[in-house]
C-alpha positions as CSV (number, residue, x, y, z in Angstrom):
1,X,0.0,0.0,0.0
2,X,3.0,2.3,1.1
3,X,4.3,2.0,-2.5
4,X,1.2,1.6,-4.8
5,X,0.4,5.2,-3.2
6,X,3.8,6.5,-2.8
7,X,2.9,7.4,1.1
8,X,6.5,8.0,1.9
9,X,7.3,10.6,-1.1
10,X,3.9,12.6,0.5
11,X,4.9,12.9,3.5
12,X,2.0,10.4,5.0
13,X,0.7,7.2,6.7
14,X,-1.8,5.1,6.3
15,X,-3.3,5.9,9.5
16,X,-3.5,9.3,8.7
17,X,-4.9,8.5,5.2
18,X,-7.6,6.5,6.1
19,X,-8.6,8.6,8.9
20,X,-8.8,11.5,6.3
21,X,-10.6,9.4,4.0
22,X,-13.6,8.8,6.8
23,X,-13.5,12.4,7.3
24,X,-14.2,13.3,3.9
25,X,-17.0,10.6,3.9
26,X,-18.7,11.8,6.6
27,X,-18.4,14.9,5.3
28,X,-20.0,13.9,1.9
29,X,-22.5,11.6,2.6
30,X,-25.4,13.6,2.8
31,X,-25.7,13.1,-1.2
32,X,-26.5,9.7,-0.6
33,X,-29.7,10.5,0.9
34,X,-30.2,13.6,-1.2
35,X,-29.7,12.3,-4.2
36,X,-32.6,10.2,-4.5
37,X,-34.8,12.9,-3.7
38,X,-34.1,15.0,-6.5
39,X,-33.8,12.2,-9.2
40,X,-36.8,10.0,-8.0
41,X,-39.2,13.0,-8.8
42,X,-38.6,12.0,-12.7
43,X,-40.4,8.5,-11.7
44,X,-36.9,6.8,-11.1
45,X,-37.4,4.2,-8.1
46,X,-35.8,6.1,-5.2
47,X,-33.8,2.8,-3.6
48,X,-32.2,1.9,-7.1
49,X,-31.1,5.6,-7.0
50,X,-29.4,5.3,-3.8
51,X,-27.6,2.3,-4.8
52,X,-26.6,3.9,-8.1
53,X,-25.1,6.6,-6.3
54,X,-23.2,5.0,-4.1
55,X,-21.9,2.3,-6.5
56,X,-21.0,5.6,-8.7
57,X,-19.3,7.6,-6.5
58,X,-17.2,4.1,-5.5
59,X,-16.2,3.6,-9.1
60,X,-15.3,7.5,-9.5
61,X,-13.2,7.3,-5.8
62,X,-11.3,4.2,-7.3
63,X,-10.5,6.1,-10.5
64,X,-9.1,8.9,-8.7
65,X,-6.8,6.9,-6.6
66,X,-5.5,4.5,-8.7
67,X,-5.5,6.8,-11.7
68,X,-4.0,10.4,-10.2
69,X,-3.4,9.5,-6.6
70,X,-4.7,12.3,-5.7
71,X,-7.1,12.3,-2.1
72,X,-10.5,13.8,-3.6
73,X,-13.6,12.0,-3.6
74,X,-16.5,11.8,-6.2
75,X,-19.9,11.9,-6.6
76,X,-22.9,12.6,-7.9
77,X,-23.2,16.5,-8.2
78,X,-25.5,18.8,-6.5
79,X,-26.5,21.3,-8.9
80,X,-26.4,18.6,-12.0
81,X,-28.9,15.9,-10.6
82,X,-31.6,19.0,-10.0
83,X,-30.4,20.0,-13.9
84,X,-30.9,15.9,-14.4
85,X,-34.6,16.8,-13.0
86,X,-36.0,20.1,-13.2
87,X,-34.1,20.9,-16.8
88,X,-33.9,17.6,-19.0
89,X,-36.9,15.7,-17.1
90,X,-39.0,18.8,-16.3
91,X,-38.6,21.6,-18.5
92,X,-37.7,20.0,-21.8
93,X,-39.6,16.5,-21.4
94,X,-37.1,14.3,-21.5
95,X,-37.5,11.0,-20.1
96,X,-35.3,9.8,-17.0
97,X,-33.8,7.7,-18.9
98,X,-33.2,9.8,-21.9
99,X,-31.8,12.0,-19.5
100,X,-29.4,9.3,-18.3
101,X,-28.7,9.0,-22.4
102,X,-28.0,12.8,-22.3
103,X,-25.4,12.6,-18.8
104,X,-23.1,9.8,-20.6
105,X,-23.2,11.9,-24.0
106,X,-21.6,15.2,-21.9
107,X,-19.4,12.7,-20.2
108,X,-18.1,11.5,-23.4
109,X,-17.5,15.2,-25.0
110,X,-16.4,16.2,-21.6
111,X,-13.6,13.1,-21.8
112,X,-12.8,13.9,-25.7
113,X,-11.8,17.7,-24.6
114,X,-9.8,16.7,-22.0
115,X,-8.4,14.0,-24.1
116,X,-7.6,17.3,-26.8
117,X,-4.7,19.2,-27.6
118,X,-6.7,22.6,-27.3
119,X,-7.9,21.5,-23.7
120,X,-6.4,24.4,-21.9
121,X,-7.2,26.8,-24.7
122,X,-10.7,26.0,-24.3
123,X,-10.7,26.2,-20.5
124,X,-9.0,30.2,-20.2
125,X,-11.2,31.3,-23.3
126,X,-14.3,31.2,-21.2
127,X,-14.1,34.0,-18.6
128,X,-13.5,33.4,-15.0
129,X,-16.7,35.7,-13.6
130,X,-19.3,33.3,-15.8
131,X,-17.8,30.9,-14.3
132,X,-18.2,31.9,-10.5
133,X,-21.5,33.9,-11.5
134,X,-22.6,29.8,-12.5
135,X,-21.9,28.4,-9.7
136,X,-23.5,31.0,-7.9
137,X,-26.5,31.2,-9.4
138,X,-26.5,27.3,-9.2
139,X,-26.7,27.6,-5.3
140,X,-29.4,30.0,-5.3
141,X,-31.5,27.6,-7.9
142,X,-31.1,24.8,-5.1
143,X,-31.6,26.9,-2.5
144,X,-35.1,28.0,-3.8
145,X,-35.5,24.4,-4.6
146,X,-35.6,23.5,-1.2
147,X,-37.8,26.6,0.3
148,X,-40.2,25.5,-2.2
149,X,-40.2,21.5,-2.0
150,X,-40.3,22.0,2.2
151,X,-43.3,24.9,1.8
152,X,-41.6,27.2,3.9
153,X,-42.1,29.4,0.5
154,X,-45.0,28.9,-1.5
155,X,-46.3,30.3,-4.2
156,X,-49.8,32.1,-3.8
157,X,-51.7,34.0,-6.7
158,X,-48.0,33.6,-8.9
159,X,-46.2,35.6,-5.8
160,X,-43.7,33.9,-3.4
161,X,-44.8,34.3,0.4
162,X,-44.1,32.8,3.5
163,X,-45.6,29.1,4.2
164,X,-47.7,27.8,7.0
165,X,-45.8,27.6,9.9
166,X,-48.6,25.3,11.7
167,X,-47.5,23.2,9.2
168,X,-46.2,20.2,10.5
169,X,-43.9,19.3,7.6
170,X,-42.7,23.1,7.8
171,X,-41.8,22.9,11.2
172,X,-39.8,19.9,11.1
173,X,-37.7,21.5,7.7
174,X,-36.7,24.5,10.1
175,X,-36.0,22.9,13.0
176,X,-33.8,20.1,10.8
177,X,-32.5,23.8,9.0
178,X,-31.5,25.4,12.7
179,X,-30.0,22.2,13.8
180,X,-27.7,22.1,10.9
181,X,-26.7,25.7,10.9
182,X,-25.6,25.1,14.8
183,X,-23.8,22.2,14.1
184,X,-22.0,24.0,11.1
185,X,-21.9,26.8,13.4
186,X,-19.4,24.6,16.1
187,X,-17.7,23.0,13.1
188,X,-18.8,19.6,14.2
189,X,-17.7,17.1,11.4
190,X,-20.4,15.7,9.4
191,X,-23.0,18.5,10.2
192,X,-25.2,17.7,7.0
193,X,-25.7,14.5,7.7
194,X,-25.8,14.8,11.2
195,X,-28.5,17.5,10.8
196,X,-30.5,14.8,8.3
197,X,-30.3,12.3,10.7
198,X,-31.9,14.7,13.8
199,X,-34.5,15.7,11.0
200,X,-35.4,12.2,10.0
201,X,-35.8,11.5,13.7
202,X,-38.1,14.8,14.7
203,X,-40.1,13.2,11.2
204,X,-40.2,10.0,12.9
205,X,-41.2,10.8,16.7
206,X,-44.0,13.5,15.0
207,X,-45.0,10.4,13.2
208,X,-45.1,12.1,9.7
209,X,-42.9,9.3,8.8
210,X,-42.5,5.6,9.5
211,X,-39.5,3.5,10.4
212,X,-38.8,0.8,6.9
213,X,-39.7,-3.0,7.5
214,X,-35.8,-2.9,7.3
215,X,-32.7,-1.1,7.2
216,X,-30.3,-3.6,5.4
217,X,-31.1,-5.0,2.3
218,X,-29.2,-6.4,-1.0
219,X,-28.2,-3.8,-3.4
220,X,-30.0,-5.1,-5.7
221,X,-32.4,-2.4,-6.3
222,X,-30.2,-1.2,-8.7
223,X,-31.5,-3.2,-11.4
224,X,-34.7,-0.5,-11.7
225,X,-32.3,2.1,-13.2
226,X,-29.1,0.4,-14.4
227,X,-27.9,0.4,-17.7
228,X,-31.5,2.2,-18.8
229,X,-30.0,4.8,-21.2
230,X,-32.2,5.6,-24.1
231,X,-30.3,7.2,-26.7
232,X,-34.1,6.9,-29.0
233,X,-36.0,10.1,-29.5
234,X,-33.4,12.4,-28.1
235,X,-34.3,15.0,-30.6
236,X,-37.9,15.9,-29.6
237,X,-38.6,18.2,-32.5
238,X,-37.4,18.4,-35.8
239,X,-34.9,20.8,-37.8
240,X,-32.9,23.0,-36.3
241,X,-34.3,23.8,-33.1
242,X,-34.6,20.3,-32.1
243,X,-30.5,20.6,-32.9
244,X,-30.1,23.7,-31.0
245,X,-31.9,22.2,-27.8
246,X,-30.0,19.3,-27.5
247,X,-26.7,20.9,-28.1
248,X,-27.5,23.8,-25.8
249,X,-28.3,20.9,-22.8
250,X,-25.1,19.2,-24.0
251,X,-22.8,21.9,-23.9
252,X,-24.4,24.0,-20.1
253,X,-23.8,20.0,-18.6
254,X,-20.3,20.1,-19.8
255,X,-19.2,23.2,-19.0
256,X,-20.7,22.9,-15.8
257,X,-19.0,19.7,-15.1
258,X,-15.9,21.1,-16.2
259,X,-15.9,24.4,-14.3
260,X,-16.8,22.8,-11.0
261,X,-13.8,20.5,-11.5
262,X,-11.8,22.7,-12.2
263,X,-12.9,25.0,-9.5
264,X,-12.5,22.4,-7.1
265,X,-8.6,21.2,-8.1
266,X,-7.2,24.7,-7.8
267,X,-9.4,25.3,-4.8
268,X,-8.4,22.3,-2.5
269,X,-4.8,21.3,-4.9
270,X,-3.8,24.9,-2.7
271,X,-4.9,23.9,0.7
272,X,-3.2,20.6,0.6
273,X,-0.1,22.6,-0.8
274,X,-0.6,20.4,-4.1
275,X,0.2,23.4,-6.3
276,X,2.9,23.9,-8.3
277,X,4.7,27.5,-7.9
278,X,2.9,28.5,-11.3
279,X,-0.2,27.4,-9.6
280,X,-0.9,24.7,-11.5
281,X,-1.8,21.1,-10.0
282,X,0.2,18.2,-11.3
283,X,-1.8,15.2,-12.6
284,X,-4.5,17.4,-13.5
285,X,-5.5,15.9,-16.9
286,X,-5.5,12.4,-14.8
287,X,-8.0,13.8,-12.2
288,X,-10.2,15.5,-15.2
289,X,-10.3,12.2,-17.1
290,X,-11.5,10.3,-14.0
291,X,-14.1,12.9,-13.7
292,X,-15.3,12.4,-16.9
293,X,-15.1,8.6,-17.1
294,X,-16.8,8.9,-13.9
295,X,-19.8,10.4,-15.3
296,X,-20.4,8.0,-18.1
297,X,-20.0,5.2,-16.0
298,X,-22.7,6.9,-13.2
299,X,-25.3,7.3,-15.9
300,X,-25.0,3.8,-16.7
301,X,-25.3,2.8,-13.1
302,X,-28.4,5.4,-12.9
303,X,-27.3,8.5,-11.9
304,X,-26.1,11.9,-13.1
305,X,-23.4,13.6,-13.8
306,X,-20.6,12.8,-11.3
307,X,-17.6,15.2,-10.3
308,X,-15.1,16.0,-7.5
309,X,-16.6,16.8,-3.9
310,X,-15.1,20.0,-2.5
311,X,-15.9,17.7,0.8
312,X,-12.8,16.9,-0.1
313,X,-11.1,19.6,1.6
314,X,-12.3,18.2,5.0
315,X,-10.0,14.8,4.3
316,X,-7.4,17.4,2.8
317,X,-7.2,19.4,6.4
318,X,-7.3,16.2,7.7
319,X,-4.0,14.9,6.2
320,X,-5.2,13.5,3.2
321,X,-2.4,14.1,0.3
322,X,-2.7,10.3,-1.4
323,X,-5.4,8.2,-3.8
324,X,-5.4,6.4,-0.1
325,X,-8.0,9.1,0.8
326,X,-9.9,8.4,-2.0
327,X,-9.9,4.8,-1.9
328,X,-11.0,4.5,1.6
329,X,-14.0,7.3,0.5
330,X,-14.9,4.4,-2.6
331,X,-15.4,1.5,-0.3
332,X,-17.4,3.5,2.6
333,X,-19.6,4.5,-0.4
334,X,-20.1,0.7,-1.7
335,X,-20.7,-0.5,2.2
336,X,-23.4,2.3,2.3
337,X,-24.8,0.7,-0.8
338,X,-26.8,-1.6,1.6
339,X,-28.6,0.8,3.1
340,X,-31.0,1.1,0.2
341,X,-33.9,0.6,2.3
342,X,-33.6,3.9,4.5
343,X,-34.3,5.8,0.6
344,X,-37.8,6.0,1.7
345,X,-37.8,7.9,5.0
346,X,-35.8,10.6,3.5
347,X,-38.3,13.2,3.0
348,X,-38.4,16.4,1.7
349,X,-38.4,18.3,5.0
350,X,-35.4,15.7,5.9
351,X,-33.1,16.6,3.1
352,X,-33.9,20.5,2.1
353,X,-31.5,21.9,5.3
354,X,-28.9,19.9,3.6
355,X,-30.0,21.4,-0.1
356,X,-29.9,24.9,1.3
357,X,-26.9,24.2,2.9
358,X,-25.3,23.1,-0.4
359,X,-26.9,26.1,-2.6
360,X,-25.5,28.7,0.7
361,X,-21.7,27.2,-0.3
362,X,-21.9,27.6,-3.7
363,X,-23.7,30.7,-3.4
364,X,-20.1,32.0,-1.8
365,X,-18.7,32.0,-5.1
366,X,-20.5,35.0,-5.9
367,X,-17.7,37.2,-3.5
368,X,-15.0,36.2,-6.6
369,X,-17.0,37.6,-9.1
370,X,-15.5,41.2,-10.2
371,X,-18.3,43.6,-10.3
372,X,-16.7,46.7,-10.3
373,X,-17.2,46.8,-14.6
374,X,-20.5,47.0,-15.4
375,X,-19.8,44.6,-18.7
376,X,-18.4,42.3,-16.5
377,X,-21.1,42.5,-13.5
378,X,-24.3,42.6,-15.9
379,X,-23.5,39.0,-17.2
380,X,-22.8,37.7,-14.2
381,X,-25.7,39.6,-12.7
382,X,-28.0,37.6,-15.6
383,X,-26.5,34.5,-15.0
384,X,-27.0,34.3,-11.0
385,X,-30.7,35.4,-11.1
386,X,-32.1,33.8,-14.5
387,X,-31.1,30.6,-13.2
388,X,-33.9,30.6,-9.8
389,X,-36.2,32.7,-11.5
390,X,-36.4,30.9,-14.9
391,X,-35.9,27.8,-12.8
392,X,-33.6,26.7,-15.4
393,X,-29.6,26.0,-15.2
394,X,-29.2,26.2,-19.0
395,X,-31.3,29.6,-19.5
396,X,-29.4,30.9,-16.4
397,X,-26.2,30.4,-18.9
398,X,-27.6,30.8,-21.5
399,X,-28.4,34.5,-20.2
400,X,-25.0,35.1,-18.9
401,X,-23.2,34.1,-22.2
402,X,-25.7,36.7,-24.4
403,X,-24.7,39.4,-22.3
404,X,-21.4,39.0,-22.2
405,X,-21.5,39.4,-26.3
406,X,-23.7,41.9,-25.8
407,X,-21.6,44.2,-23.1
408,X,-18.1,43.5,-24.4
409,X,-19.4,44.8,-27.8
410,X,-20.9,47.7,-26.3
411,X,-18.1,48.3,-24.2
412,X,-15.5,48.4,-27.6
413,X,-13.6,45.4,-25.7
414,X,-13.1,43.2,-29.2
415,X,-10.5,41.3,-27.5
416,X,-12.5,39.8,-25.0
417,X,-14.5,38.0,-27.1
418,X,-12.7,34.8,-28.3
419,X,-14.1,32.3,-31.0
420,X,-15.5,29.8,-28.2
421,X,-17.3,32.0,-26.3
422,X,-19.1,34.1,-29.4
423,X,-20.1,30.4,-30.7
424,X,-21.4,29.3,-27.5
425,X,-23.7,32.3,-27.4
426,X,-24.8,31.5,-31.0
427,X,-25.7,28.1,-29.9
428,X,-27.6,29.5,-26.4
429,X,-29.3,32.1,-28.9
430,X,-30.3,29.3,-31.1
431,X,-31.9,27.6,-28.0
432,X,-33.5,30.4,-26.9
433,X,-35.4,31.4,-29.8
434,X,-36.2,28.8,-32.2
C-alpha cells in the first residue's frame, strides 16, 4: 500500500490517510440520501437511485486513486442531478432515462476535450466571472429548490410568500435547518448528515414518517435504473431547433462539469499545498479524465453527472495528500450501498436543510466575481438570477453568455470575445429562440 500510493514521497501514513478518507465521507454523505430525492421526482425508483449513487461515486473514488493519486472523492453532483430533473426531465420533457442517455453523452464530449490538444485553450477562453456567476446562481437555484419543496415558501396567486408555519412538515424542515446551521456553526464534522439524521428522527417521533420494514437490504435495487440509457427520441422536434436544444443541454452540462472541477482542483490542490509555484496542479488531466469517465460510468449505473466533492477539503485538512484518501472514501460508499432501504424515510423536510446548505456554499462564489465593470457584472448579474427565476440552469447560462457578447461589444472590448465564447452564445441564442 506504502508504495502503490507513494505514502512516503507525500509525507504520510496510512493511518492518517484513512482517517482523512472517513473524514471526507462523513463529510459527503449527505448526497446519498439527497440524491434520491431530486432524481426520483422523474419517476426513477428512489432505492435503485441510492444504490446507483453510491456504487458511482465508488467507481469515481477508485478512478481517482489509482489513476492520479490524488485524495478527492467523487460523486454525484448537487447542482447537476436538479439540472438531471427540473431541466432535461421537467422543463424539456425528456424521459429519465433519456436524461441518463444525455449525462453519458456530456461525459463522453467532456472526456474527448480533456483527451484534446486545445484543452487548456478552451478552458482560459471562457471567462472566469461566468464561471463563479454559474456556480452561484447554481446555489441560489437549489436553494429555492428547497424553500419550495419544504413549503416554507410557497407560491400564492404567482407571488412567493411565506408558508404555513402550523404546518407540521414546515416545522420539522426548520427545526432540521437550525440544527444544521448550529452544528455547522461549532464546526462539528459531518453536520449535513448529522443535521438529516436529527430531521429524520423529529419526522419520525412527529410520526409524519415511518421507520422501513428494514434497514439492510441487498443492493440489488439497482437493477430499476441500471444500464437504462435511451439514446431513441433524443431529438424531440425536428430541424434545427430540435438541434439547438440538444446541443445547448449538452454543452451547459459540460461546462458545468468542467468548471466545478476545475474550480475544485485549484481550490483544494492549494490547501493541501498540491500546487505547483505557477499554480498549477500536477496530474491534472488524470484527475479531469477520471471525472469524466466517472460520469459516463454513473449514468450507466443510474445516476447523473458525477464530479469531484469539494468535501474533499475536509479529508485534505485532515492529512489526506494520497489516492489512499480516495480509496477509503470508494469502499465507505459501496458499504453504504446496503442501506438502500432507508431511501424512503428521506423526505423532503429531511433533506432540504442539507440542499440549502449546499446552494449557501456555492452561493459564496458570488464574492470572486468582479463587479466593479459594469460589462463584467451585468453578465454575471444575468446569469445568477435567471437561473432561480427561470428555474432553469441552462437559461441561467444561456443569459449570462448573451450578455457578455452583448456588453463587451458595447463596451468596444473586441478582445474579450474569443471564437469559443461568441459560438457558444450563438448556440444559447439558437436555443433560446427557435
Amino acid at each position: 500500500m506504502k508504495k502503490m500510493f507513494r505514502l512516503t514521497e507525500n509525507h504520510t501514513t496510512c493511518r492518517t490517510e484513512i482517517s482523512a478518507g472517513l473524514t471526507t465521507f462523513f463529510a459527503m454523505a449527505y448526497i446519498i440520501f439527497l440524491n434520491p430525492v431530486f432524481l426520483s421526482s422523474t419517476g426513477m425508483d428512489a432505492s435503485g437511485i441510492l444504490v446507483a449513487t453510491c456504487l458511482s461515486a465508488a467507481l469515481g473514488c477508485f478512478l481517482c486513486a489509482f489513476f492520479s493519486n490524488k485524495p478527492f472523492a467523487m460523486a454525484s453532483g448537487m447542482g447537476m442531478n436538479a439540472f438531471f430533473a427540473y431541466t432535461l426531465c421537467g422543463r424539456c420533457g425528456y424521459t429519465w432515462q433519456q436524461a441518463l442517455a444525455l449525462t453519458a453523452i456530456s461525459g463522453v464530449i467532456f472526456l474527448l476535450l480533456v483527451l484534446s490538444p486545445l484543452r487548456e485553450k478552451i478552458i482560459a477562453a471562457i471567462p472566469a466571472n461566468l464561471k463563479y456567476a454559474i456556480s452561484a446562481g447554481i446555489g441560489l437555484f437549489l436553494t429555492v429548490i428547497g424553500l419550495l419543496d419544504t413549503g416554507i415558501i410557497t407560491m400564492t396567486q404567482g407571488y412567493p410568500a411565506l408558508g404555513d408555519l402550523h404546518d407540521a412538515s414546515v416545522q420539522i424542515a426548520l427545526a432540521g435547518l437550525a440544527i444544521t446551521a448550529v452544528l455547522l456553526v461549532c464546526k462539528v464534522k459531518g453536520s449535513l448528515i448529522l443535521g438529516m439524521a436529527a430531521t429524520v428522527l423529529l419526522s419520525l417521533l412527529c410520526g409524519q414518517t415511518a421507520l422501513p420494514q428494514q434497514v439492510i437490504g441487498a443492493p440489488s435495487a439497482i437493477g430499476r435504473v441500471f444500464c437504462k440509457l435511451d439514446f431513441t427520441g433524443l431529438l424531440q422536434s425536428d430541424g434545427l431547433s430540435g438541434i439547438a436544444a440538444l446541443a445547448a443541454l449538452l454543452l451547459s452540462m459540460t461546462m458545468v462539469d468542467l468548471f466545478d472541477t476545475l474550480g475544485f482542483l485549484i481550490g483544494t490542490g492549494a490547501r493541501a499545498g498540491l500546487l505547483e509555484e505557477d499554480g498549477s496542479l500536477p496530474g491534472t488531466g488524470r484527475v479531469l479524465i477520471a471525472d469524466a469517465s466517472a460520469t459516463v460510468l454513473g449514468a450507466l449505473c443510474g445516476t447523473s453527472t458525477v464530479t469531484c466533492y469539494a468535501e474533499s477539503a475536509a479529508g485534505i485538512a485532515a492529512g489526506g495528500r494520497t489516492g489512499l484518501t480516495a480509496l477509503t472514501v470508494g469502499i465507505c460508499f459501496l458499504l453504504a450501498a446496503f442501506f438502500s432501504p432507508l431511501a424512503g424515510i428521506m423526505t423532503a423536510a429531511a433533506t432540504a436543510p442539507a440542499m440549502i446548505i449546499v446552494g449557501m456554499y456555492l452561493l459564496m462564489e458570488i464574492k470572486r466575481v468582479d463587479f466593479s465593470q459594469m460589462d463584467d457584472a451585468i453578465p454575471a448579474f444575468a446569469t445568477i438570477v435567471t437561473m432561480p427565476f427561470a428555474y432553469s440552469i441552462t437559461t441561467g447560462i444561456a443569459a449570462g453568455f448573451l450578455s457578455y457578447v452583448l456588453c463587451k461589444l458595447a463596451a468596444r472590448k473586441w478582445r474579450a470575445l474569443n471564437v469559443p465564447v461568441v459560438l457558444l452564445a450563438l448556440v444559447f441564442l439558437l436555443y433560446l429562440c427557435l
